[in-house]
C-alpha positions, 0 to 999 in steps of 0.5 A: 443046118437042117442036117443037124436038126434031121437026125435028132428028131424032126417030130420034136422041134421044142428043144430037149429040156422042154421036154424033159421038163414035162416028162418030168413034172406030172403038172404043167404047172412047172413049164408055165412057171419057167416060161413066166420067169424067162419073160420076168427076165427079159422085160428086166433086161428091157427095162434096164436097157432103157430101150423099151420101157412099159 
């Protein structure tokens, strides 16, 4: 595994698209957007499931 990770860059351990996203977006706005929404959706999943309920 850490054969894999070495070569690609052992500076970078956020994955590509993090970074891309910030090359890309001049304001950081846009990462803080993606974030929120990833976590929307796993307390969606979460609810649905029943498993954990707020």
């Amino acid at each position: 595994m850490s054969k894999e990770i070495k070569p690609v860059s052992p500076v970078r351990p956020i994955a590509p698209v993090g970074a891309v996203g910030l090359r890309r977006s001049p304001s950081f706005g846009q990462l803080r957007q993606w974030l929120n929404y990833s976590c929307r959706l796993a307390k969606q999943r979460r609810s649905k499931d029943g498993q954990e309920q707020e």
